[in-house]
N, C-alpha and C positions, 0 to 999 in steps of 0.2 A: 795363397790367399792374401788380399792386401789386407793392412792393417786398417783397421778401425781406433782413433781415441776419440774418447770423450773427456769434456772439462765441467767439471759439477763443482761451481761455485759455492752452492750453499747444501750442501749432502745432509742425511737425516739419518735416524734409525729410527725405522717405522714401527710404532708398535701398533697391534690390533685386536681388539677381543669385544665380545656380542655380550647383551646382556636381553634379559625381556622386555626390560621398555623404560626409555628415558625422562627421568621425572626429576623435578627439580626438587633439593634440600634431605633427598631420600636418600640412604646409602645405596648404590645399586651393584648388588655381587653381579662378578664379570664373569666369564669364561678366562681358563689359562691364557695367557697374553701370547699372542705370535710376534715373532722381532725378524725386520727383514732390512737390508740395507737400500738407503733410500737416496730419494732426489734422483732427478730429471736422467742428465747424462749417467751418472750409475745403473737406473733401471734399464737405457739404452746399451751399455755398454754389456747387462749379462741377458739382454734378449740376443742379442748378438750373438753370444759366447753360445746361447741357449739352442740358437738356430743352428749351430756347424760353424760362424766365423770367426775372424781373430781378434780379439779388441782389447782397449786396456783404458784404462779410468782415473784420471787424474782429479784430484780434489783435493781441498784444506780438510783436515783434522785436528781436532783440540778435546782436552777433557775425556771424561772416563765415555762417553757417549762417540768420542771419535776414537778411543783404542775401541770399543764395542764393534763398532764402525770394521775397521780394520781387522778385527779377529774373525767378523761374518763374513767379510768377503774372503779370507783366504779359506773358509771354509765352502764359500761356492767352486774352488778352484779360477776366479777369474784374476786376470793379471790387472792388479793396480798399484800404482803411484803415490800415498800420501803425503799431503806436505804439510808439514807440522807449523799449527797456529799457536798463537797465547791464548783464544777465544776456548771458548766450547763447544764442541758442535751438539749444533742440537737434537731431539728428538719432536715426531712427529706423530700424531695415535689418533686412531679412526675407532669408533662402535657403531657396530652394527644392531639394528634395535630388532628383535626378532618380532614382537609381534604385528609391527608395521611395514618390514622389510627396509626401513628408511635406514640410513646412512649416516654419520655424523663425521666429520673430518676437522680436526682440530691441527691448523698449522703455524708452526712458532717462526718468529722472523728470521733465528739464526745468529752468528755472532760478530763483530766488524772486524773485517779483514784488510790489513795496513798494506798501505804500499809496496814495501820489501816481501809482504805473502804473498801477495797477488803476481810480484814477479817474479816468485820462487813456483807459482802456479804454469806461468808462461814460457821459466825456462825447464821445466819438466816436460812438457811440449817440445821444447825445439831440443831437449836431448835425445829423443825417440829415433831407433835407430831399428828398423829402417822408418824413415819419415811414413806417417800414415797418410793413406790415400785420401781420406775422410778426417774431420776434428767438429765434433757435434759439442756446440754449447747449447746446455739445454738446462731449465732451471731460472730458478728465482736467481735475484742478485741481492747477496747479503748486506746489509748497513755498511759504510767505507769505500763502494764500490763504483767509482763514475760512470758515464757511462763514454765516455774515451776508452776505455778497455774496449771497447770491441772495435773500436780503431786499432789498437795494439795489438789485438788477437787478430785481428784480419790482414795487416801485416806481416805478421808471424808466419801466418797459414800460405799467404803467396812466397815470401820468402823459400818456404822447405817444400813449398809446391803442393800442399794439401787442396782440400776443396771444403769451405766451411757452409759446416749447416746447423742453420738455429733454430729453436723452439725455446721461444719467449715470449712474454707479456709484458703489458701495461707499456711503460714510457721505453723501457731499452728494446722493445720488440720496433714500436715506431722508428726508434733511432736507429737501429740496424737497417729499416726500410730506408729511411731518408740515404743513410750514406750507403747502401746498396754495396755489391760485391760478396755477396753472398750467395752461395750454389741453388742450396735446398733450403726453403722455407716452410715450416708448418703449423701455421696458425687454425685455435680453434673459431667456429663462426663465430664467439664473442670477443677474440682476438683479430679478427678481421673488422669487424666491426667497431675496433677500436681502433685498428687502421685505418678504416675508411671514414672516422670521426661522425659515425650513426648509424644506427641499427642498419645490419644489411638482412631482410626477412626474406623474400622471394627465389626461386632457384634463379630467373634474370638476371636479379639485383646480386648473387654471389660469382655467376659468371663473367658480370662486367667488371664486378671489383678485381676477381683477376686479373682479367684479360689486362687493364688498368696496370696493376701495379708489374706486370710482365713491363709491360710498354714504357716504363716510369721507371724499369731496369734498378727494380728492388730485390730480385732475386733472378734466379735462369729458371728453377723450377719452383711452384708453390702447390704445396697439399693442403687444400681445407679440410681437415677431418670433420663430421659428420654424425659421430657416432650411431646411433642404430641404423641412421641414411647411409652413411658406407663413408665416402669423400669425394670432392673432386677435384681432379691435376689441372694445371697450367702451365704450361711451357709457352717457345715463343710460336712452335707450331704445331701445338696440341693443347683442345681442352676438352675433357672425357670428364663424367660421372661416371662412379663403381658402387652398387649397392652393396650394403653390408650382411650375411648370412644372421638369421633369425636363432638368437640363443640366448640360454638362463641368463638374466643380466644378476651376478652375484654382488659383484663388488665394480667400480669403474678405477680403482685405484689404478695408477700404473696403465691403462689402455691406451693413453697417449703417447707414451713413453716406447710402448711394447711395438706400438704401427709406425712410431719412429727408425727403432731399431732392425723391424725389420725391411722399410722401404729401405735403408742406408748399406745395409748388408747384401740388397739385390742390388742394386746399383752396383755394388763395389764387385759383385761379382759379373757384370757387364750384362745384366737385365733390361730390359726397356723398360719407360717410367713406367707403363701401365701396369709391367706385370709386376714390378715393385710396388706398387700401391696395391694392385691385389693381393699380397705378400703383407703387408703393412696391413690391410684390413682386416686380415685372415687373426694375423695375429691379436690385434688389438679385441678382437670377438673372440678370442680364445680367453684372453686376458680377464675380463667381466667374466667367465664364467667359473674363475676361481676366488676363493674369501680371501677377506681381509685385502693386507697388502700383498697377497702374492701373486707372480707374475703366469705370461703362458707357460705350457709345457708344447713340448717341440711336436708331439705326437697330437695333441689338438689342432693346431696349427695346419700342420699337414693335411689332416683330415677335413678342417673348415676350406682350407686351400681348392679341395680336390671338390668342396659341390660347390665352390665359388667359381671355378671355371671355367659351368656349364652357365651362368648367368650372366645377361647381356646386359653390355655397358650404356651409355648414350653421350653423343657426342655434345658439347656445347653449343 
């Protein structure tokens, strides 16, 4: 099985707990707090693990929140890398309001990471032995972080021969587009939309912007996730819509993270894009239908896989 890494700039430990209803200046009693390890590439890196593939999760650590960090993933059994900061890594906590069903997501910026971290990030990466087929940067970029690093990290990744795939926002997601060389893209519609510098509202208006930034050789493949619509691919000679199967929407934490990990693991197992993306959608529907911040299970998945399909696609 090839290897999978991930690089989680800015990692979290998620906490989560519901209470009855959100009101301000009121103390409001929680429910027991759930702790999960978080941020972008981390969550990719144990849907991966979660599916059957090989992965392993490089990121900065600092403070009592990044040994936390550290003790939960050696407790999911997955294989990660920490590299030790001066900063803190921070913590990230969601409530769920029960009698509204509504959602609160509370995210902290993180801590700034120097020069010499950042390349103690990058040579964690190139010590990977054997070199991974895939290196997913996925994630915010913490304070200290330019966005020339993914000039460096894209370097890096042709160098040992990987193939990099992003899931980014706001200005470094653009700037990854602009200087192009990147495999797999998966922006969500308001991440497109921020590429395409204005709202893209119509199924048209999401097909051309692809088609678009295919041609404009921003990426080889792009996912627009969707969420309850499903998503839809773009290659240079493919562009398919895949609806997404009808379930409890509990929590969205982690759904994008989860349809990342698992398009990147079908791919790596020599999938065609489509069925990786129905793989990737299957997942990310499994993912919402667990609380808090916790991710799919392997056995959902499956199951939403198997009546995803009998359901027809449409071409662009």
């Amino acid at each position: 099985m090839p290897l999978i890494a991930t690089l989680t700039l800015n990692p979290a430990m998620d906490l989560s707990v519901s209470t009855a209803r959100v009101t301000s200046t009121e103390k409001l009693r929680c429910s027991l707090p759930r702790h999960d390890p978080g941020g972008g590439g981390i969550n990719v890196a144990r849907v991966v693990k979660t599916l059957g593939g090989k992965a392993v999760a490089i990121y900065p650590a600092g403070g009592p929140f990044g040994d936390l960090l550290q003790r939960s993933l050696d407790e999911t059994g997955l294989v990660h890398r920490p590299v030790s900061i001066a900063g803190d890594t921070r913590e990230s906590f969601t409530v769920d309001e029960l009698e509204s069903g509504l959602q609160y997501r509370f995210v902290l910026p993180g801590p700034t990471l120097s020069a010499q971290e950042l390349q103690r990030c990058l040579d964690g990466l190139a010590a990977l032995r054997p070199a991974p087929l895939f290196v997913v940067l996925s994630g915010s970029f913490p304070p200290g972080v330019g966005l020339d690093f993914y000039d460096e990290l894209l370097a890096l990744t042709r160098r040992i021969g990987s193939r990099l795939v992003v899931d980014l926002s706001g200005e470094p997601l653009r700037y990854a587009a602009r200087q192009g060389g990147t495999y797999l893209m998966k922006p969500s519609l308001d991440e497109l939309s921020t590429l395409m510098g204005g709202a893209v509202t119509s199924e048209t208006e999401q097909e051309q912007a692809l088609r678009n930034l295919i041609a404009q050789g921003c990426a080889e493949m792009i996912v627009l996730s969707l969420g309850a619509e499903g998503a839809l691919f773009a290659s240079a000679d493919a562009l398919e819509r895949l609806p997404s199967p009808d379930v409890p929407v509990i929590s969205a934490v982690g759904a994008g993270d989860s349809m990342l990990g698992a398009i990147v693991l079908a791919l790596a197992e020599g999938r065609t894009l489509q069925d990786a993306v129905r793989r990737g959608i299957a997942a990310g529907a499994a993912t919402v239908m667990r609380p808090g911040t916790e991710l799919c299970h392997r056995e959902d998945v499956q199951r939403l896989l198997q009546t995803s399909e009998s359901a027809p696609s449409r071409a662009g």
